[in-house]
VOPAGU-2260 file (C-alpha; in pm, 1 decimal, decimal comma):
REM VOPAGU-2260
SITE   aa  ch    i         X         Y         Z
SITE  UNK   A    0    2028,1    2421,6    -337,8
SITE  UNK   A    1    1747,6    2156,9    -254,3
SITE  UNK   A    2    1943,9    1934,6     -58,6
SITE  UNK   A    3    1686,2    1608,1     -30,4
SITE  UNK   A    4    1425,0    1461,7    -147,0
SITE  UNK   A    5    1212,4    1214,0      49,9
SITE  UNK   A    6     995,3     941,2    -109,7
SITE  UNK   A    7     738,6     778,1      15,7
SITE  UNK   A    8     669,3     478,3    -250,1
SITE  UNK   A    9     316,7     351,6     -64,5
SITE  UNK   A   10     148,8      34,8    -174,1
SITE  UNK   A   11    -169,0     317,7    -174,1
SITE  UNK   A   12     -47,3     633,3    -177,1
SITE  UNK   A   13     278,2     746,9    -293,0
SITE  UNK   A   14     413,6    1098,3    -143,4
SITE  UNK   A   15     687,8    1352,2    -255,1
SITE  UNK   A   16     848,3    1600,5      -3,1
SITE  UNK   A   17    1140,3    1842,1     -32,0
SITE  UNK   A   18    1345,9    1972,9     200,0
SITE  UNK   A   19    1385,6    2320,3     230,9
SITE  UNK   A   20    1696,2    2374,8     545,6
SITE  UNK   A   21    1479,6    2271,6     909,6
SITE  UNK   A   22    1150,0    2290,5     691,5
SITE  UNK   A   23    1025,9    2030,7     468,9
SITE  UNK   A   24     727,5    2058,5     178,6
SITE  UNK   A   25     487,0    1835,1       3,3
SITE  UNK   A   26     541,9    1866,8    -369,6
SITE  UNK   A   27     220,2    1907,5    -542,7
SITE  UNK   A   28     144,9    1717,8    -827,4
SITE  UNK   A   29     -98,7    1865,6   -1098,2
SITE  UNK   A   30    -261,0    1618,3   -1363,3
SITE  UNK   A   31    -558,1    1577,5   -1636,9
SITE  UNK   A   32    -715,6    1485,8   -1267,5
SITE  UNK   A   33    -652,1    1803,9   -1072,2
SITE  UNK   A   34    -402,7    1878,8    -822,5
SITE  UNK   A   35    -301,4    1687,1    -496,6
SITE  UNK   A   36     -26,9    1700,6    -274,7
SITE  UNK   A   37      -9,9    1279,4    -265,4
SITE  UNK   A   38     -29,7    1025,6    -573,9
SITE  UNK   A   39    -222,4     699,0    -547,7
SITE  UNK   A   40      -4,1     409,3    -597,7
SITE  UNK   A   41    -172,9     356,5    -964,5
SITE  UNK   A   42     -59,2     325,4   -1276,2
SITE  UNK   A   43    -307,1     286,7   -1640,2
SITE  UNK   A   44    -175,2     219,8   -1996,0
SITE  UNK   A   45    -382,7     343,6   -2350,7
SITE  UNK   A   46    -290,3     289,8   -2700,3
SITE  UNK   A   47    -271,7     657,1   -2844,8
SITE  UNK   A   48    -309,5     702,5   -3197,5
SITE  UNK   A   49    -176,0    1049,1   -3209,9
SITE  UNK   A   50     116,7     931,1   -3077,1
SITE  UNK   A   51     202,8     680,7   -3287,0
SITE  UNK   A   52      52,6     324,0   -3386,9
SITE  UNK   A   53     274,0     135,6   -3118,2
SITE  UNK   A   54     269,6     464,4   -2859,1
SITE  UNK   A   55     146,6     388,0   -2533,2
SITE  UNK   A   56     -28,9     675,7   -2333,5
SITE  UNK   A   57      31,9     683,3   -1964,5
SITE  UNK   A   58    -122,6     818,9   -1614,2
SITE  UNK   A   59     -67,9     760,9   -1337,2
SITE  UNK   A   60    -221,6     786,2    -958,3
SITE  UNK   A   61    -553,8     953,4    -991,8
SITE  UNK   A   62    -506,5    1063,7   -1362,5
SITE  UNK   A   63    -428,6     684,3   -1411,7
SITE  UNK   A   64    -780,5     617,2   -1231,0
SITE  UNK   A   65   -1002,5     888,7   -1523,4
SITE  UNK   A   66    -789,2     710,9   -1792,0
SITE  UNK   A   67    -922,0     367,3   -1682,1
SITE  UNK   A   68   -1286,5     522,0   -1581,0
SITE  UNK   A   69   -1327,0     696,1   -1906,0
SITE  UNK   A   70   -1201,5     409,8   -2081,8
SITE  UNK   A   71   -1358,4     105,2   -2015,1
SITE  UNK   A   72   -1194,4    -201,8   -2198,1
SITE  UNK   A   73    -907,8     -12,9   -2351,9
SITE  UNK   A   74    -729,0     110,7   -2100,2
SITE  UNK   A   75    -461,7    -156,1   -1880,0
SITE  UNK   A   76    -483,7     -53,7   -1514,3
SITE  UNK   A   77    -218,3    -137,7   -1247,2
SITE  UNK   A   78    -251,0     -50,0    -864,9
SITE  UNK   A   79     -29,4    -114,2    -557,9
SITE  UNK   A   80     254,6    -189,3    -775,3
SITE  UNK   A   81     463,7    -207,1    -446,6
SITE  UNK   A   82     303,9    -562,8    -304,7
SITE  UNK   A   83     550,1    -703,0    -645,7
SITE  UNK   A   84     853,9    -564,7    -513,2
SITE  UNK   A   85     990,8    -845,8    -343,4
SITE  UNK   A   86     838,4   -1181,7    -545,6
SITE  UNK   A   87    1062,0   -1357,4    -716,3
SITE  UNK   A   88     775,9   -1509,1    -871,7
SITE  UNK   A   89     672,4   -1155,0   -1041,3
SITE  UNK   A   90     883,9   -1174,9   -1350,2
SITE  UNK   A   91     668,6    -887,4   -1498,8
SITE  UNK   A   92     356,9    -838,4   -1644,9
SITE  UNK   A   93     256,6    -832,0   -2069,2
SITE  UNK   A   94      87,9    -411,0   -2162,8
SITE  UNK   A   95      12,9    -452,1   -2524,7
SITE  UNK   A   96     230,6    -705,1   -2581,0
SITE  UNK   A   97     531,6    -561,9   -2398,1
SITE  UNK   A   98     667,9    -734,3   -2086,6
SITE  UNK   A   99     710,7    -505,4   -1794,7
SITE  UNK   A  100     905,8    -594,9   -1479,9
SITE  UNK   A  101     862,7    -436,0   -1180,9
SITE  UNK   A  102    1188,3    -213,8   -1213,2
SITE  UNK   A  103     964,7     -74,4   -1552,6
SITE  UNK   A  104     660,9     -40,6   -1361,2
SITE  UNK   A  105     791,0     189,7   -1062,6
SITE  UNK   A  106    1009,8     408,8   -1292,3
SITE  UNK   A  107     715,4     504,9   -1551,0
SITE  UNK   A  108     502,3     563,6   -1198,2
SITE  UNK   A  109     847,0     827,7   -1063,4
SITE  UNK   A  110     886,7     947,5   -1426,3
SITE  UNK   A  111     512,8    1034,2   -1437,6
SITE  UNK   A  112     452,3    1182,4   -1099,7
SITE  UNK   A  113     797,3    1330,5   -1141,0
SITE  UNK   A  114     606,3    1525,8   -1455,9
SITE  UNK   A  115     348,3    1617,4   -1259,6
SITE  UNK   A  116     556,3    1791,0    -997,2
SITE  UNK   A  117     662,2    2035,6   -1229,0
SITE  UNK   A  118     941,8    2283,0   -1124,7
SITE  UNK   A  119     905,0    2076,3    -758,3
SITE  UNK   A  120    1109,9    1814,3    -935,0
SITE  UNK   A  121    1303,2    2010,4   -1138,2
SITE  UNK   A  122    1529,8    2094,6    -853,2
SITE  UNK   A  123    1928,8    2037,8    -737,8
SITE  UNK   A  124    1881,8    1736,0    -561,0
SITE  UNK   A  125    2158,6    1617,8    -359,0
SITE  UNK   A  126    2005,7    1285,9    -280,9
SITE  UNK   A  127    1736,8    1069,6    -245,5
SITE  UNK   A  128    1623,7     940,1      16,9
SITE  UNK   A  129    1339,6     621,2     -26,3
SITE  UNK   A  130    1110,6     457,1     214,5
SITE  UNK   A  131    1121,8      85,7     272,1
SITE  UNK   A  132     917,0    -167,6     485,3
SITE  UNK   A  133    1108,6    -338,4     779,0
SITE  UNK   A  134     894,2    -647,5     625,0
SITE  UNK   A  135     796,3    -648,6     253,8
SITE  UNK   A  136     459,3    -754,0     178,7
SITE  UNK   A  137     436,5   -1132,5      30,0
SITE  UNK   A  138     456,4   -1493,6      97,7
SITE  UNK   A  139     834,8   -1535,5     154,3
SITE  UNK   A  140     943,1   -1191,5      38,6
SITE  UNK   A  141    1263,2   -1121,7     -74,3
SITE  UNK   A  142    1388,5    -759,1      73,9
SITE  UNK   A  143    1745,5    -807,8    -147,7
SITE  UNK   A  144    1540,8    -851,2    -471,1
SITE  UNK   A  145    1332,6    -595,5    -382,8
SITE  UNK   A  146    1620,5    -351,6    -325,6
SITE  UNK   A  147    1766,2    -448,2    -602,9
SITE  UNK   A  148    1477,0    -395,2    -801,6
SITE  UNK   A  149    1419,9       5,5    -630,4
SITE  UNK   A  150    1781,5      51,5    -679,0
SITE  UNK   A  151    1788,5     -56,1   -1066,1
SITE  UNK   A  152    1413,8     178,8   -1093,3
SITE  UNK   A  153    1624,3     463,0    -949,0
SITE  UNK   A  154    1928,8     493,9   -1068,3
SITE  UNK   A  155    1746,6     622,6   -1431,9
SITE  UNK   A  156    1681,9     946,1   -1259,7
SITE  UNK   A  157    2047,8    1053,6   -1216,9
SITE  UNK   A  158    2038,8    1129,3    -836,9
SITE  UNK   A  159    2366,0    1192,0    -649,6
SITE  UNK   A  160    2300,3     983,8    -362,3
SITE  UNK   A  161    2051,2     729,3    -305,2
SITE  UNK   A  162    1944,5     598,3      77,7
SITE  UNK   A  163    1657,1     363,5     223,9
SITE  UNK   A  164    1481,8     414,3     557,1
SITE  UNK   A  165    1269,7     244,5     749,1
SITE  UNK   A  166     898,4     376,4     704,0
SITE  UNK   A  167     872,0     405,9    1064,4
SITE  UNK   A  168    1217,1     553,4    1137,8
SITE  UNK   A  169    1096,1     833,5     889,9
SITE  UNK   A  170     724,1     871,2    1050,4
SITE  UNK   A  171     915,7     878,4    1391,4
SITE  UNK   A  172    1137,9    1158,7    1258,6
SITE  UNK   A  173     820,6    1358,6    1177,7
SITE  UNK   A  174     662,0    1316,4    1479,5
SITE  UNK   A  175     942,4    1451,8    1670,6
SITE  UNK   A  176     969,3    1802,8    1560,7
SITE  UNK   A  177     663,0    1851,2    1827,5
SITE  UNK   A  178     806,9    1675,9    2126,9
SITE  UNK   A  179     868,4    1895,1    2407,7
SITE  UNK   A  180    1117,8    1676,7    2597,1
SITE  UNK   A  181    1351,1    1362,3    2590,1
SITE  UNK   A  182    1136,3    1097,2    2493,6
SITE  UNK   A  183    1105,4     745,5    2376,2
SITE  UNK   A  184     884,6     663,6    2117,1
SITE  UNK   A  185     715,6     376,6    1974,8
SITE  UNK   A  186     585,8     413,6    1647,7
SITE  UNK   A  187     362,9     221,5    1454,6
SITE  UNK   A  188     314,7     261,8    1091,7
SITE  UNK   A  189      25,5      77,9     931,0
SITE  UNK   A  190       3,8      60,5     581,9
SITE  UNK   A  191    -170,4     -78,2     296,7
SITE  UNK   A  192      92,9    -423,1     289,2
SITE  UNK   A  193     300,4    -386,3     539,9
SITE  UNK   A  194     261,4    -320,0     908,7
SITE  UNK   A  195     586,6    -184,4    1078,7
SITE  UNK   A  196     744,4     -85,5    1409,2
SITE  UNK   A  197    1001,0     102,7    1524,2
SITE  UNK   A  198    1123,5     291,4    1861,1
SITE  UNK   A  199    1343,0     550,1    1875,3
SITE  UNK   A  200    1491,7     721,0    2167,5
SITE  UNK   A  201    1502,1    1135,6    2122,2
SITE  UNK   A  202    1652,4    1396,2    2329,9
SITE  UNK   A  203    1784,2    1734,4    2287,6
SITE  UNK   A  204    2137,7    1852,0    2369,6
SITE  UNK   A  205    2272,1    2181,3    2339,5
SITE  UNK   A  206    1933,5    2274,8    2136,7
SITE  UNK   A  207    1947,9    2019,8    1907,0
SITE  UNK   A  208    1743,5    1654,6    1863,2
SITE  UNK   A  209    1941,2    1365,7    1851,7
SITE  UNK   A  210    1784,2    1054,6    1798,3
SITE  UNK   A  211    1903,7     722,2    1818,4
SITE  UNK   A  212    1738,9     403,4    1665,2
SITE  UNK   A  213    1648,0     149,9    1916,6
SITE  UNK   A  214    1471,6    -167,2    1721,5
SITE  UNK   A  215    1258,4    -243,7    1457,1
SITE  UNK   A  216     975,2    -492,3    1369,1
SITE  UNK   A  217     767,6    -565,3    1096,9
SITE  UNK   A  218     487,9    -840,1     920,6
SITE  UNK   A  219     364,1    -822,1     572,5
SITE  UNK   A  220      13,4    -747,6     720,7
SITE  UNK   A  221    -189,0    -420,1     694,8
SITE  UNK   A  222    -514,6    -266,2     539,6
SITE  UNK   A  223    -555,8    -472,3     189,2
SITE  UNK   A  224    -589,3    -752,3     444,2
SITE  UNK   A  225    -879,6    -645,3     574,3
SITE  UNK   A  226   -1046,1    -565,6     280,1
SITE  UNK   A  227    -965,8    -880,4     151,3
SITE  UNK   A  228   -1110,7   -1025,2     442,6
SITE  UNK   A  229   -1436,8    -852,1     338,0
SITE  UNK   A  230   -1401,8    -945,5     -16,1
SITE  UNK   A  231   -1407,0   -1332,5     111,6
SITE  UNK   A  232   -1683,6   -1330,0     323,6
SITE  UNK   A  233   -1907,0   -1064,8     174,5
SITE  UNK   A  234   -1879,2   -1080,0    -209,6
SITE  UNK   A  235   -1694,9   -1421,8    -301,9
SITE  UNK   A  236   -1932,5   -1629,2    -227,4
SITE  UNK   A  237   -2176,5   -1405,4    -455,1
SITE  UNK   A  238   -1967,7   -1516,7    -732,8
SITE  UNK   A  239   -1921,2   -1834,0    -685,3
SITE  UNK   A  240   -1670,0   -1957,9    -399,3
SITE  UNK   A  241   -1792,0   -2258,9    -215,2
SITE  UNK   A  242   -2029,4   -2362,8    -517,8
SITE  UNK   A  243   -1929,8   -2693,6    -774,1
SITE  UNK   A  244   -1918,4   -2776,3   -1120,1
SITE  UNK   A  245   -2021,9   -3061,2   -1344,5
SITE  UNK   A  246   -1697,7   -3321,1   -1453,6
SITE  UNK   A  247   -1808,6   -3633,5   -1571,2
SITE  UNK   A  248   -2035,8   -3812,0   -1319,7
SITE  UNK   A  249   -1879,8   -3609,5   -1059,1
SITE  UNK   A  250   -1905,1   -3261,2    -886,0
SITE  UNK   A  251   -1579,2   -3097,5    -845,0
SITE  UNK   A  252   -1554,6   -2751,1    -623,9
SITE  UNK   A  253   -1490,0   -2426,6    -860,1
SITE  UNK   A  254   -1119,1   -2407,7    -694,5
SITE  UNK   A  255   -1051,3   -2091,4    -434,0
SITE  UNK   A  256    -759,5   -1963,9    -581,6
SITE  UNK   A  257    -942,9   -1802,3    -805,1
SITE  UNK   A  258   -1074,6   -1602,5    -552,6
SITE  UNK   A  259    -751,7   -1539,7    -369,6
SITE  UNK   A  260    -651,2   -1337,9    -711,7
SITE  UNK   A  261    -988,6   -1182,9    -710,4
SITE  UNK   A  262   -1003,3   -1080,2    -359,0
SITE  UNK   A  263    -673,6    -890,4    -379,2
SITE  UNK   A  264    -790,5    -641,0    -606,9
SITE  UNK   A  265    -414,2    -483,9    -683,7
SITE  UNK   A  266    -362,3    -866,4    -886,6
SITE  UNK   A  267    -744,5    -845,8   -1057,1
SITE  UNK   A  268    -638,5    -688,8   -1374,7
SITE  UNK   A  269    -289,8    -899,0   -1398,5
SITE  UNK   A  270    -546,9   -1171,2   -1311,9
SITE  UNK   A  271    -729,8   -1065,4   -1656,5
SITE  UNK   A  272    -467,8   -1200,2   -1891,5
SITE  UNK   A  273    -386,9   -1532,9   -1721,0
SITE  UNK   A  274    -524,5   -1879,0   -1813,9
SITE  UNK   A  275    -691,3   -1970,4   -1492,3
SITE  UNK   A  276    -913,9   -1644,2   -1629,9
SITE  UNK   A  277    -955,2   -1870,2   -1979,2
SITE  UNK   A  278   -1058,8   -2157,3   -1778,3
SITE  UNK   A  279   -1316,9   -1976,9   -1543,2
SITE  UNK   A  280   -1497,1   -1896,4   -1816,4
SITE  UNK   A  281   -1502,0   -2231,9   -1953,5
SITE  UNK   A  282   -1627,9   -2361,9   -1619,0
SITE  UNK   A  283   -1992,0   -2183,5   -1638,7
SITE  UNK   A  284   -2100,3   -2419,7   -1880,3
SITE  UNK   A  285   -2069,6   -2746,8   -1660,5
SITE  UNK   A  286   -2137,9   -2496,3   -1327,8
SITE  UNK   A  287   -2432,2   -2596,3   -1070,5
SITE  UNK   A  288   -2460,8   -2231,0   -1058,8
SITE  UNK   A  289   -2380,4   -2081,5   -1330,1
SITE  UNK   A  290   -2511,3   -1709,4   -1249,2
SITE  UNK   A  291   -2237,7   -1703,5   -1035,5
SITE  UNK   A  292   -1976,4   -1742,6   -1231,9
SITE  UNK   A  293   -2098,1   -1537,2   -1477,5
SITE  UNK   A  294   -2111,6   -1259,1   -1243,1
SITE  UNK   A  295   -1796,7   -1310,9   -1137,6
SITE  UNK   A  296   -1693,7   -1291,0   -1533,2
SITE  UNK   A  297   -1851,8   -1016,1   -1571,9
SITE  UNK   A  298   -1672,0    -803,9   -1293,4
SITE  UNK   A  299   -1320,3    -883,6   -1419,9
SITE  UNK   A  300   -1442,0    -858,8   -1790,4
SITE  UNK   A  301   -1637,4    -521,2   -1691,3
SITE  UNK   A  302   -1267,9    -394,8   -1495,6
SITE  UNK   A  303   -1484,0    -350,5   -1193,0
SITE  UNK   A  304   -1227,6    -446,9    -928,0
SITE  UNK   A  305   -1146,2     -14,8    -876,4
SITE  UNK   A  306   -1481,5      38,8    -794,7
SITE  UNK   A  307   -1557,5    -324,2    -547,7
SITE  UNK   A  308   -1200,7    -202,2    -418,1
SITE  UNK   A  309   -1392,9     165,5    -283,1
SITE  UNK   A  310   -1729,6      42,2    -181,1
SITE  UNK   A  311   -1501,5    -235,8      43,9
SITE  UNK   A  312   -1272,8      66,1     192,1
SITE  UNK   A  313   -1612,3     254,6     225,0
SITE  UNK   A  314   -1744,2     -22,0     420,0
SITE  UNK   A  315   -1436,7     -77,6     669,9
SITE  UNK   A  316   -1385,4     295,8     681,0
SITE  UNK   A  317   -1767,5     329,6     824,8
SITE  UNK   A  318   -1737,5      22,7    1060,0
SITE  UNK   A  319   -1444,0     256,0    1228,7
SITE  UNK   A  320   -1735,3     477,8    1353,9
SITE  UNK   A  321   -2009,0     266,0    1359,0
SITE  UNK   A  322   -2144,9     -76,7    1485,0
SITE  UNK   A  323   -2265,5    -157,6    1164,7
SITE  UNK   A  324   -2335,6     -72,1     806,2
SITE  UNK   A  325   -2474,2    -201,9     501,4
SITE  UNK   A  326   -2233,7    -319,9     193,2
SITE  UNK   A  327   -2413,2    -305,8    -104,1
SITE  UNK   A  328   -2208,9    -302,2    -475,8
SITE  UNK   A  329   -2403,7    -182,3    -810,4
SITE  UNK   A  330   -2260,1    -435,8   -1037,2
SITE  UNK   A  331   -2362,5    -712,3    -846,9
SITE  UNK   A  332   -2749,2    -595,4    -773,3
SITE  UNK   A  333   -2960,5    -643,6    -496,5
SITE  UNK   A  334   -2804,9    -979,9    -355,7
SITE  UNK   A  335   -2543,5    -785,3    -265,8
SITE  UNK   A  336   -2684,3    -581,6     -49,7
SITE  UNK   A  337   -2595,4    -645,6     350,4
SITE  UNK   A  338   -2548,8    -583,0     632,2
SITE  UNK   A  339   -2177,4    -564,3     784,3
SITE  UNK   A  340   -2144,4    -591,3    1140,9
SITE  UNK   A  341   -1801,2    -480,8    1326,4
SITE  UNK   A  342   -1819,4    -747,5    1524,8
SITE  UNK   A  343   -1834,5   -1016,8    1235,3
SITE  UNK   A  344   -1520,7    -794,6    1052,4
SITE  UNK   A  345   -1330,4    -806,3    1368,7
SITE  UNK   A  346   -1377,7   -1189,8    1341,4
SITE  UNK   A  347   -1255,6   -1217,5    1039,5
SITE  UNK   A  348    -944,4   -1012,7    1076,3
SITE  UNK   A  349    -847,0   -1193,9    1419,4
SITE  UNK   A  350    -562,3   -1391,1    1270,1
SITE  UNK   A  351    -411,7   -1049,3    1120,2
SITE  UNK   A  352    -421,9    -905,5    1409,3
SITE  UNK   A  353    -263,6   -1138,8    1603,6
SITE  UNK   A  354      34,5   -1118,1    1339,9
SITE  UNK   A  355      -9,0    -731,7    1368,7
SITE  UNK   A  356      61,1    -814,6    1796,2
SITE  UNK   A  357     316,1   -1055,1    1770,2
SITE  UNK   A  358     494,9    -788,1    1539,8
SITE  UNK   A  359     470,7    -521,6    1825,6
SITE  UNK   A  360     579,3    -816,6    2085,0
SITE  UNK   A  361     916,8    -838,5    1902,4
SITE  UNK   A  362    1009,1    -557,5    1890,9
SITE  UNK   A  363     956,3    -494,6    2269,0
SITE  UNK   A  364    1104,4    -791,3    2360,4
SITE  UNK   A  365    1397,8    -791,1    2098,7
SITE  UNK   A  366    1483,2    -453,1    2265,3
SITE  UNK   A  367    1416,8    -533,1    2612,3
SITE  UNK   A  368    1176,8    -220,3    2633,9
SITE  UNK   A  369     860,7    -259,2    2889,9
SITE  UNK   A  370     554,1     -71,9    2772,2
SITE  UNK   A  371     637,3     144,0    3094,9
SITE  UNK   A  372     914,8     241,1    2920,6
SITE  UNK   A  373     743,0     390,4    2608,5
SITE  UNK   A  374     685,7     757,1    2668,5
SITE  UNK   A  375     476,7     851,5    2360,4
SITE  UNK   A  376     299,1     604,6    2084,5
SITE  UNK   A  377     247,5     732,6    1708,8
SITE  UNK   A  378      36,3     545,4    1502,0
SITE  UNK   A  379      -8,5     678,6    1169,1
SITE  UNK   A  380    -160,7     509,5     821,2
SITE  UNK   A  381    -524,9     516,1     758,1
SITE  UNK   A  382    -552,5     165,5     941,0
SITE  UNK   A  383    -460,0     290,6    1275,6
SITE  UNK   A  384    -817,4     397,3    1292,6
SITE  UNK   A  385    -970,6      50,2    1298,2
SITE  UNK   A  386   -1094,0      17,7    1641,5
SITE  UNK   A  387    -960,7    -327,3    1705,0
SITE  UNK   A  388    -624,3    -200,4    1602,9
SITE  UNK   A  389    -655,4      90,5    1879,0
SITE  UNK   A  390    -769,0    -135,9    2140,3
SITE  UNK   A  391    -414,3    -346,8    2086,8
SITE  UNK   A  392    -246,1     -48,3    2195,5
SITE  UNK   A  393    -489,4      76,2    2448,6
SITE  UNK   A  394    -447,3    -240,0    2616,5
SITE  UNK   A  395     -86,4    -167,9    2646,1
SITE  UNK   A  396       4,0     196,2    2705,4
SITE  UNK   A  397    -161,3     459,1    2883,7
SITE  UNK   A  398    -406,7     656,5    2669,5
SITE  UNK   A  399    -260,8     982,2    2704,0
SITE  UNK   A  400      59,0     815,2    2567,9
SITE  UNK   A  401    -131,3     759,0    2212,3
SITE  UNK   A  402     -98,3    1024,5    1930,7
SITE  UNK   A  403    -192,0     990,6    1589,4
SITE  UNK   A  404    -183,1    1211,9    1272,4
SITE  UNK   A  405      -4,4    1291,5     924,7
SITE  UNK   A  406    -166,1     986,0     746,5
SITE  UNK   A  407     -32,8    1061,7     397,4
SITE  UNK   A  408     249,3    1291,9     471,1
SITE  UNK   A  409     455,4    1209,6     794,8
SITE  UNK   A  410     697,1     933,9     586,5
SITE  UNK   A  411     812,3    1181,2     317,1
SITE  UNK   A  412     843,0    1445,5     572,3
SITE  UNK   A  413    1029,7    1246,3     776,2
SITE  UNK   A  414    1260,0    1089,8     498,7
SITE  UNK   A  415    1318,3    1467,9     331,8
SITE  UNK   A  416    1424,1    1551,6     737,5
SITE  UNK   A  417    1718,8    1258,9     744,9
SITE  UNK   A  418    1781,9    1323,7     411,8
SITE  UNK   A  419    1945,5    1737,3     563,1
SITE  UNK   A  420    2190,0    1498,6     834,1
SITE  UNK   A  421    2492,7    1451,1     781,7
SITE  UNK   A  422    2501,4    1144,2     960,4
SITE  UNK   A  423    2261,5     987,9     731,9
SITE  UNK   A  424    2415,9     657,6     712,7
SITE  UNK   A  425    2324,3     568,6    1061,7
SITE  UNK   A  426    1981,3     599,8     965,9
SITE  UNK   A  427    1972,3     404,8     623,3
SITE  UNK   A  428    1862,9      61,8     607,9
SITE  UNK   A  429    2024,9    -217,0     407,4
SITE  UNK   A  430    2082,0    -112,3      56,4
SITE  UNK   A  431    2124,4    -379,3    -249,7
């Protein structure tokens, strides 16, 4: 009998793995889109006329993606469904009329992948066991609500047991099946909303790891930061931040929150259906410059926040390797062509990253732990590649010290792994 089942819920990428006695496995997931061994974090709603007049057809992580590609204008799109979890202002979102809350929105993304496993699913699950941030992502996030909400998403699928463990506990866990002696390790888990931290203190007796948890840390800080950070120097002002419109005899400035929705391209097509979208487009008539709004119209009218949302992780992604690049986005033609220096980014992102450090300085200090007393680092999540994210650690622990590896995977792996103890409860996190 399967024993466990570890999920990773990502606010990008969303991973399944089973655990098969000392061994674990990715499930696979096959879809109208191919077949991958992770799921991005996506979900995309069509009216389906074979199905019925009120049936709603829907995909999800890179299925969900063709839906909305190949459907411009009629399919709903929904990505990083996670960054809701723990709002209490997110009372759910209106698909065709129907109000979903989050606790909808994360079951149809399980039920969906959960189709897509196949026979992977289809298995004698013992338990559950679910990945959660030490800090949710948010202003003032609310980690009861959003266990609550995960609990209330999960129960529909009938599992035995259901547990929650700290991303980084479960990356840690992975990490571990290569270390060749007692060893305490620091491990940093960046992710697309959340940056966490957690060390853990491993050693072998008899033949057999034992690990015991020593602290944890966490911020609501990670990746979609820095692309947002792009997004509001590089392209904003292209459509319009900074620039006024026409009331009366006075000029008023077109207000930024607009582009704070904009700019965090998992709220652009919840952003769609709001008024402040109603009154945008009401200001380009009194606008000083009007093109820009219009543009900026356009792109949420035209559902082109997927596509800005690539040629931004494009950019970043290149400025890991490089000094600098050029950024330049279809849609918005030639005026948005330029030239990104690393430099300028790492400018931009220097308040993140000081949240990202004072993160990794509580933990150390909470624990009492010098960096002397870190024997290995692990830094996984795609971020960890950012130079100015390496450097924070270089600064701090010897190089040889630094690993890094199983982007996408090591969190399920590592939750399927806990998920065969039998002293799981020391590793499970604070449940609703």
């Amino acid at each position: 009998m399967a024993k466990a089942l570890g999920f990773d819920f990502g606010t990008t990428n969303s991973v399944l793995a089973a655990s098969q006695g000392d061994t674990t496995q990715s499930l696979s997931f096959t879809s109208a889109a191919g077949t991958t061994d992770s799921m991005r974090t996506a979900l995309s709603f069509m009216k389906h006329a074979q199905l019925g007049a009120a049936a709603v057809k829907i995909e999800a992580g890179q299925a969900a993606i063709q839906q909305f590609i190949d459907n411009p204008g009629e399919a709903r799109f929904l990505q990083s469904i996670k960054t809701f979890a723990a709002s209490p202002l997110f009372q759910g979102t209106l698909i065709f009329a129907r109000r979903n809350s989050f606790e909808d929105l994360m079951r149809s993304f399980l039920s969906r992948i959960a189709d897509y496993a196949g026979d992977g699913w289809a298995q004698d699950y013992k338990r559950i066991v679910v990945g959660r941030p030490v800090r949710f992502a948010g202003t003032s996030p609310d980690e009861t609500l959003a266990l609550e909400r995960y609990g209330r998403a999960l129960s529909s699928f009938d599992f035995p047991e259901i547990h929650y463990v700290y991303e980084p506990v479960a990356a840690a866990f992975y990490f571990a099946q290569n270390l060749k002696k007692d060893a305490t390790v620091l491990v940093a888990d960046f992710g697309g909303g959340t940056t966490d931290y957690s060390i853990i203190r491993f050693e072998s007796h008899a033949g057999k790891l034992t690990a015991v948890p020593v602290g944890h840390s966490g911020v609501g800080v990670a990746g979609d930061h820095f692309d947002f950070r792009i997004i509001d120097t590089v392209v904003s002002p292209l459509i319009g931040k900074g620039s006024q419109f026409k009331s009366f005899d006075k000029l008023l400035d077109v207000p930024s929150s607009y582009y704070a929705n904009f700019g965090r391209w998992n709220q652009l097509s919840i952003f769609k259906t709001l008024k402040d979208f109603t009154d945008l487009k009401q200001l380009v008539r009194s606008a000083v410059e009007p093109e820009k709004l219009e543009a900026f119209v356009d792109l949420v009218d035209h559902d082109e926040g997927y596509p800005l949302y690539q040629a931004i992780s494009a950019t970043k992604m290149r400025l890991s390797h490089a000094e600098e690049t050029e950024f330049y986005f279809a849609p918005l033609g030639e005026k948005s062509r330029q030239t990104v220096r690393r430099s300028d980014f790492e400018s931009w992102i220097a308040p993140d990253l000081a949240r990202i450090e004072e993160a990794l300085d509580e933990v150390l200090v909470t624990t009492n732990t010098l960096p002397d007393g870190i024997d290995k680092v692990f830094l996984t999540g795609g971020t960890s590649f950012v130079p100015a994210i390496r450097r924070i650690f270089e600064n701090r622990f010897a190089a040889d010290r630094i690993e890094s590896g199983g982007e996408l995977l090591s969190i399920a792996h590592g939750l399927a792994l806990i998920g065969e103890r039998d002293d799981i409860e020391r590793w499970t996190a604070m449940a609703a």
